[in-house]
C-alpha positions in Angstrom: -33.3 -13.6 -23.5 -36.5 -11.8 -21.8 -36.5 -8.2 -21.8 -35.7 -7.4 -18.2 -36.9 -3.9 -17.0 -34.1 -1.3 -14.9 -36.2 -1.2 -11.9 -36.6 -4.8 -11.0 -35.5 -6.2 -7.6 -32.2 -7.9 -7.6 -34.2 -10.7 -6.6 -36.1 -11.0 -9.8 -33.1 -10.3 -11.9 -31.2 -13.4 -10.6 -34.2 -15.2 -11.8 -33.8 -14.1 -14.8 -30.5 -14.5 -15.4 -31.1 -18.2 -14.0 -33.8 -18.5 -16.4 -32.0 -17.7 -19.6 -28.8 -19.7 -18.4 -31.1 -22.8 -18.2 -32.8 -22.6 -21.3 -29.1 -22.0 -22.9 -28.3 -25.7 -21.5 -31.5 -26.8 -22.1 -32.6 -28.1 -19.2 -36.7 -28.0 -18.8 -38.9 -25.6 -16.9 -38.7 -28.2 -13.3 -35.4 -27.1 -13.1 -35.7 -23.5 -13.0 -39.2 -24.1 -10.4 -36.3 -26.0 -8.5 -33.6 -23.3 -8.7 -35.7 -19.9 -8.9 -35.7 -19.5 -5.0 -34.2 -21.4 -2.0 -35.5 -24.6 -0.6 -35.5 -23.7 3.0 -35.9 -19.9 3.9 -36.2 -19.5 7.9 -37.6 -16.3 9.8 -37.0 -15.7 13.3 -37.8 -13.5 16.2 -34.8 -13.1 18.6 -35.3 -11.2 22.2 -31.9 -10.0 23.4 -31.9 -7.6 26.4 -30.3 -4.6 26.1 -28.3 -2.7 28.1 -30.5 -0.2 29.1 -32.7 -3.2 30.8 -35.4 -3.4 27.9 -35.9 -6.4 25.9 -35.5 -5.7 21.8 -36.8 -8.1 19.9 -34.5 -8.7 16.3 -35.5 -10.3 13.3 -33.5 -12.3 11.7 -32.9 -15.1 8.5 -31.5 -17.9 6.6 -31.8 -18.7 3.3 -30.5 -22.0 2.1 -30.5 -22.2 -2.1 -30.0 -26.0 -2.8 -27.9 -28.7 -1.3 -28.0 -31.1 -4.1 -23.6 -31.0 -4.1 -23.2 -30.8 -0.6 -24.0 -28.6 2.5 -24.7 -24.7 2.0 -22.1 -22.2 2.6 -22.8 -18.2 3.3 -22.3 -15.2 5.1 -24.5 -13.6 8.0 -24.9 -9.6 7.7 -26.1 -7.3 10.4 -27.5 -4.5 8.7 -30.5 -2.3 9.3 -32.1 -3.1 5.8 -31.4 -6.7 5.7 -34.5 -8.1 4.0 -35.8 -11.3 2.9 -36.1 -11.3 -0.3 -32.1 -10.1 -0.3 -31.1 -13.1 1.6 -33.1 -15.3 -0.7 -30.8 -13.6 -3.8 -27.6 -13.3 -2.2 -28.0 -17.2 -1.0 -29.0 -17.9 -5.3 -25.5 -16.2 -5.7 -23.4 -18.0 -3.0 -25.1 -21.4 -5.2 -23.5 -19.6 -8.4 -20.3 -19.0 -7.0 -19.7 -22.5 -5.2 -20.5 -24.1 -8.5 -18.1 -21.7 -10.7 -15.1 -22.7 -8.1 -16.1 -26.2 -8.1 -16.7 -26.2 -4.7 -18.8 -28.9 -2.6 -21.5 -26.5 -1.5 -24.8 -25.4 -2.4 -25.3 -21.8 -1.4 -26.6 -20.2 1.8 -27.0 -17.1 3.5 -28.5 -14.9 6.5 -29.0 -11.4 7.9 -30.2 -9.9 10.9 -32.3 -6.5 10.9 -30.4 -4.1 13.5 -27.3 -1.6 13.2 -24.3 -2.9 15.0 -22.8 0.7 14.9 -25.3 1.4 17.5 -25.0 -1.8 20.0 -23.0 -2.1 22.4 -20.2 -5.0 22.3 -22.0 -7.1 25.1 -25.5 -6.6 23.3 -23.7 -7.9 19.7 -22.7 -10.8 21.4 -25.9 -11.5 23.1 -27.4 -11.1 19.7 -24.9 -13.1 18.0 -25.5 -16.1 20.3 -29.4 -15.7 20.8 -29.1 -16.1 16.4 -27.2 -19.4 16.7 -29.4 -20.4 19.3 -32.7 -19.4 16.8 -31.6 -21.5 13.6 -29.5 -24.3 15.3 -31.5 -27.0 13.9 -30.7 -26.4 10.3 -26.7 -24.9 10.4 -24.1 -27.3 11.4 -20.6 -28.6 9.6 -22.6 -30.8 7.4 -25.7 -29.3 6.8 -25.4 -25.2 6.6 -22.0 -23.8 7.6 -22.0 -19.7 8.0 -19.1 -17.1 7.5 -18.8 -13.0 7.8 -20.5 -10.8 5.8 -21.8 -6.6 6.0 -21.0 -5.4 9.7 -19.8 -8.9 10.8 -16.2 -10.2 11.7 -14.4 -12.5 13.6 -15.4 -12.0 16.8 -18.9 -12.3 15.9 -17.9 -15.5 14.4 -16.2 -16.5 17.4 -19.3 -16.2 19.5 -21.4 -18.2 17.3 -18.7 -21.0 17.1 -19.0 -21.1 20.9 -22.4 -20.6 21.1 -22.7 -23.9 18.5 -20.6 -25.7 20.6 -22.6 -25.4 24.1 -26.0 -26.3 22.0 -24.0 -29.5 20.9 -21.9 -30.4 23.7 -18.7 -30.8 21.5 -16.0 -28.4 20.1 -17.3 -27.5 16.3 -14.7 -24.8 14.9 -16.3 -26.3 11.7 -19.7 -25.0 11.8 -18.6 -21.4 11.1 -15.2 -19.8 9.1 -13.9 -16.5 9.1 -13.0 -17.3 13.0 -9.9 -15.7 14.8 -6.6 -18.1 14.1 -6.2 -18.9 17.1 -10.1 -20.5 17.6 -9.3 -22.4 14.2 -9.3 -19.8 11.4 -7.9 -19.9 8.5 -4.6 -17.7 6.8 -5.6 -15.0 4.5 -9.5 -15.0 5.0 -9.8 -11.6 5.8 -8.1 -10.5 2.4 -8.6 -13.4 0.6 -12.1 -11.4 -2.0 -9.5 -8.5 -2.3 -7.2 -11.0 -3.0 -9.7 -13.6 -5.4 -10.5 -10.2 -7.4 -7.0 -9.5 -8.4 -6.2 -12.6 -9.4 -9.7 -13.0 -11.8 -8.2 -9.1 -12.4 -4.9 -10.5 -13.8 -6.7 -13.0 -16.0 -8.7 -10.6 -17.5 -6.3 -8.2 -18.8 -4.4 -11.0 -20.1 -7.4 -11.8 -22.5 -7.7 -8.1 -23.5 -3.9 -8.0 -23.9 -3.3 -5.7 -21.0 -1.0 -6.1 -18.3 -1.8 -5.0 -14.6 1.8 -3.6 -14.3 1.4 0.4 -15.3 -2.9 -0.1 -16.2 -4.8 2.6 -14.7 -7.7 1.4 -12.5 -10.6 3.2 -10.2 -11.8 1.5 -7.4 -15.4 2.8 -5.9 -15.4 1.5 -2.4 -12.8 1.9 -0.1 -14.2 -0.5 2.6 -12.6 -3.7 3.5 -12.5 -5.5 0.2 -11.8 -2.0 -2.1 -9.0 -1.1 0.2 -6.9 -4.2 0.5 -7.8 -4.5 -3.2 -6.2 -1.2 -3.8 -3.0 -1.8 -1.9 -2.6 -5.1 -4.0 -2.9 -3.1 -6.9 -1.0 -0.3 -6.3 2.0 -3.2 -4.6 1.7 -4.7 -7.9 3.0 -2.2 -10.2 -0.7 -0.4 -11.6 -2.1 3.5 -11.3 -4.6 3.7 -9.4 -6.2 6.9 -9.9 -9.7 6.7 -8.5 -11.0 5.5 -5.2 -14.2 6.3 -3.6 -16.0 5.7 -0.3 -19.4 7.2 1.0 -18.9 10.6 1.3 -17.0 10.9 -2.4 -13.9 10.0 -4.7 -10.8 10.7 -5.6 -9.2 11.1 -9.2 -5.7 11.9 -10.1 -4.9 10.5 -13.4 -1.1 10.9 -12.3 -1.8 7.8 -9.5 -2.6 8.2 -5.8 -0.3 7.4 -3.0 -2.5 4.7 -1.9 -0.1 3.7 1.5 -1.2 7.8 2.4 -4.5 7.1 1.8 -4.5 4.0 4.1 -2.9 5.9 6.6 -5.5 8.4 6.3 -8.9 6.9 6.5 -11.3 6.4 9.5 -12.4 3.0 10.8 -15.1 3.4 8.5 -12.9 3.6 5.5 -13.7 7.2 5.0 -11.1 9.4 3.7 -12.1 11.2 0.9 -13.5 14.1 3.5 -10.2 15.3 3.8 -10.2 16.7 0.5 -11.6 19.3 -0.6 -11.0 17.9 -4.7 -13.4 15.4 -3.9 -15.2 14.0 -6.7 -19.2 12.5 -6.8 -19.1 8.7 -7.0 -21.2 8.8 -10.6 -18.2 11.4 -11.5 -15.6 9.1 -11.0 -17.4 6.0 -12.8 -16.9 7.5 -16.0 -13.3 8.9 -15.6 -11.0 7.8 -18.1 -9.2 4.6 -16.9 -8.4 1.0 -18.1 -10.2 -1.2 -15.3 -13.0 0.1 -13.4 -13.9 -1.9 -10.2 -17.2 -0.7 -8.5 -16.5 -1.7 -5.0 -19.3 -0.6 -3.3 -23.1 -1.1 -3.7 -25.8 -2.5 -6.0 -26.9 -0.7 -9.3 -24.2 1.8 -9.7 -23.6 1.0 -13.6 -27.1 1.5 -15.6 -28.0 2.2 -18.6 -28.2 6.0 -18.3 -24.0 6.1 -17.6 -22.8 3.0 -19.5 -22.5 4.5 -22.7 -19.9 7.1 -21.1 -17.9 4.3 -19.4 -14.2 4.4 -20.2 -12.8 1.4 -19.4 -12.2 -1.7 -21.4 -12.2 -4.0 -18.0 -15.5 -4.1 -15.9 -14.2 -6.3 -12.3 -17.4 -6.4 -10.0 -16.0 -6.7 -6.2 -19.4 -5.6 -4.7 -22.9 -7.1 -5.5 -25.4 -6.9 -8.2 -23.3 -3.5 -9.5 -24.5 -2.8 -12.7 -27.8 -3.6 -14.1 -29.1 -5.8 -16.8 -29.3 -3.4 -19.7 -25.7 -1.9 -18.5 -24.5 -5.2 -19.1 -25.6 -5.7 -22.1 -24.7 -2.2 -23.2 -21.4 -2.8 -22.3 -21.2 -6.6 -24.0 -22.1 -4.7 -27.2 -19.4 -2.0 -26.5 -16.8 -5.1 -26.6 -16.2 -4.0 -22.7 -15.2 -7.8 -21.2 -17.2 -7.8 -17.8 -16.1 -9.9 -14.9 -19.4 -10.5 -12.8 -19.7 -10.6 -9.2 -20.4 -13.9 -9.1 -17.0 -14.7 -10.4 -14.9 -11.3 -9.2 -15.8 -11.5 -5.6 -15.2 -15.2 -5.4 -11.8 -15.2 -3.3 -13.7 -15.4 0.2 -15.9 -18.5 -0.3 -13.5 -20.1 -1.4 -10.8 -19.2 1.4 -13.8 -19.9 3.4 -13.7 -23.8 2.5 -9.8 -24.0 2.7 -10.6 -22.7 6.9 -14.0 -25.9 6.4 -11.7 -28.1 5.5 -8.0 -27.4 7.7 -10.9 -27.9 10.7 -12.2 -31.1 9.6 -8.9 -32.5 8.6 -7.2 -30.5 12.2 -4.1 -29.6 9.6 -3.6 -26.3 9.3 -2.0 -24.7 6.3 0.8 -22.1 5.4 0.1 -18.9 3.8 2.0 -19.8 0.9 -0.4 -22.5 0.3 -3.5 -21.2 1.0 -2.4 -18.3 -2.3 -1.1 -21.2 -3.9 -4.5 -22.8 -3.8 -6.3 -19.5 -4.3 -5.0 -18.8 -7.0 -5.3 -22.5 -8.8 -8.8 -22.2 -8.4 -9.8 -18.9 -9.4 -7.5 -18.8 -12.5 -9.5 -22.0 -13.5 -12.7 -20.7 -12.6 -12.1 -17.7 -15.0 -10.7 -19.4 -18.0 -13.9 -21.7 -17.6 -16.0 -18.9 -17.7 -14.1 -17.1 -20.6 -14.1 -20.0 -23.0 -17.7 -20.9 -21.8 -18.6 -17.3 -23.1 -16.5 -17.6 -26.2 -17.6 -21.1 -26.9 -21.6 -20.1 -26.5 -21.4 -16.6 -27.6 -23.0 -14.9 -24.5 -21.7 -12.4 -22.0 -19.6 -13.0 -19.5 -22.5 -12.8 -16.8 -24.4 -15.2 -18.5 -21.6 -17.6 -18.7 -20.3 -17.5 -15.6 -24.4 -18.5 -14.4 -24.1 -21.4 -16.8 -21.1 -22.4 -15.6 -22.4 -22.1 -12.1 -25.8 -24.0 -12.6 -24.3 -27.0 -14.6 -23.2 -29.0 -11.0 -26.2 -28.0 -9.1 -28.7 -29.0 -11.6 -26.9 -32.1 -12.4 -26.4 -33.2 -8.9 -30.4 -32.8 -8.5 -31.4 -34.7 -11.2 -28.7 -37.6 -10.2 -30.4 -37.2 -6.9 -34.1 -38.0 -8.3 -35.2 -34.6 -7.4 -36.4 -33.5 -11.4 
């Protein structure tokens, strides 16, 4: 594998990563110059008119990876420092995921440059619908079908569904998912990555010989996914004795009460302000514990603290959380590493149970929709596991290989390489 420098772009270290997983299946240099970046990446410029009277003018994107297997599949983000080049990567890793769950997508994904915490509920909509409106041409229930991502939910989702549906003069509650039940939506979206990450959890400390009844686990985020995630947890028998959101964490190594903590935080997911115990988030990384979940943002694991990690389980729930030479400082320390890729899985793939109840108008329980869940991820780890076993490589690694192997495949089937 190429030496990969700390201070690289998330970007380039996908690359990377795809790189070395292609030349572990041997597949030629056209099919990383296929795979290496998207094959449709579209800018646009949308005026929305804000309340004040004054026209803003947003820019915005969408990334599409490959759709070699099918249509792409990804999230939209408002977010002050969306960029391009991180829609171009986080598109790459909705590709990786699809293929690691077998799913019939090729990976997309889009972000819009503003802060939502600032606009006004009739300006978000206005934006949400002048976005649909901008990219149109290339999104649709077979070609590009979008989902919720940072500082998006369901009502922005249900704004774009309409908006889609004016442009094309026909109901379409299968353009979009992570809509509101009653417009179409799907059972257990909105927990379903919480729910996906303790399920790839369970599997995981199976393999080490753990149990998640009694195992002691810190979660660094308390946002939507790290919360929910938490209460699983803590409903499921383990000790959670860390949590952490922006302002700092918690750590009792007793347990927390996490149902008080719940109770307790701010509809930003802050709660850690009301102690005055409070921790640093790099203090709480390398607390003793048995499963450490970093929950939050990019590059939180390097190589400066992951020699002082303590647990034996790594579960990444956020993106891109630990770098390149963490992981493989980790790998050596025989700490088994559940990437992103695989860990935060759970909402794609809820995502194409709400694609599919829509095209099929048969809508299922919520028994069935964990049933499924769960079916699929436990597969999708076990694949990875042996994969890594069978090829001796990291879990990262394998879980790219894993992911590649349909894309690449249905391109050359196609005639593209």
């Amino acid at each position: 594998m190429v030496p990969v420098a700390e201070n690289i772009s998330v970007f380039e270290r996908t690359q990377e990563v795809i790189r070395t997983a292609l030349e572990v299946m041997n597949y030629n240099d056209s099919y990383y110059e296929l795979l290496k970046e998207p094959l449709r990446l579209l800018t646009v410029r949308i005026p929305i008119r804000m309340d004040d009277g004054k026209v803003k003018v947003f820019v915005g994107y969408r990334a599409q990876h490959n759709d070699a297997v099918g249509p792409t599949k990804g999230g939209i983000r408002f977010h002050p420092d969306v960029t391009e080049e991180e829609v171009k990567a986080l598109s790459m890793w909705m590709s990786i995921k699809c293929g690691i769950t077998n799913l019939p997508y090729g990976g997309g994904k889009g972000g819009i440059q503003c802060d939502p915490r600032t606009m006004s509920m009739g300006e978000l909509e206005r934006l949400s619908r002048g976005y649909v409106r901008a990219v149109s041409q290339i999104v649709g229930p077979t070609k590009d079908i979008p989902a919720p991502d940072v500082f998006t939910n369901a009502q922005i989702m249900a704004w774009m569904m309409d908006e889609y549906s004016r442009i094309r003069e026909f109901d379409a509650p299968g353009f979009i998912t992570g809509k509101p039940l009653v417009l179409g939506g799907s059972i257990g979206r909105e927990s379903s990555t919480a729910k996906g990450v303790t399920i790839v959890m369970r599997e995981a400390a199976a393999a080490m010989g753990m149990s998640i009844p009694g195992s002691r686990v810190i979660i660094q985020g308390f946002g939507n996914a790290g919360s929910f995630l938490a209460k699983f947890l803590y409903d499921a028998g383990a000790k959670v004795v860390g949590i952490s959101d922006a302002v700092g964490a918690l750590y009792n190594p007793d347990g927390l009460n996490i149902d008080e903590l719940m109770d307790k935080r701010d509809s930003f997911g802050t709660v850690t302000n009301l102690f005055p115990s409070r921790i640093t988030n790099q203090e709480l990384l390398v607390k003793d514990c048995d499963i450490l979940v970093p929950a939050a943002i990019e590059n939180q694991i390097t190589e400066k603290n992951a020699h002082d990690i303590k647990a034996r389980i790594l579960v990444e729930a956020a993106n891109g959380p630990t770098t390149t030479k963490a992981t493989e400082i980790l790998s050596e320390r025989g700490v088994l590493i559940v990437p992103d890729v695989l860990a935060s899985a759970g909402g794609v793939v809820v995502s194409y149970f709400e694609w599919v109840q829509n095209n099929q108008g048969y809508y299922w329980t919520e028994d069935e929709v964990n049933e499924r869940l769960d079916r699929i991820l436990t597969d999708a780890f076990h694949n990875v596991y042996d994969t890594s076993r069978t090829k001796r490589v990291h879990m990262r690694l394998a879980a790219y290989i894993v992911g590649l192997r349909k894309m690449a495949e249905a391109s050359r089937l196609r005639g593209w390489l």
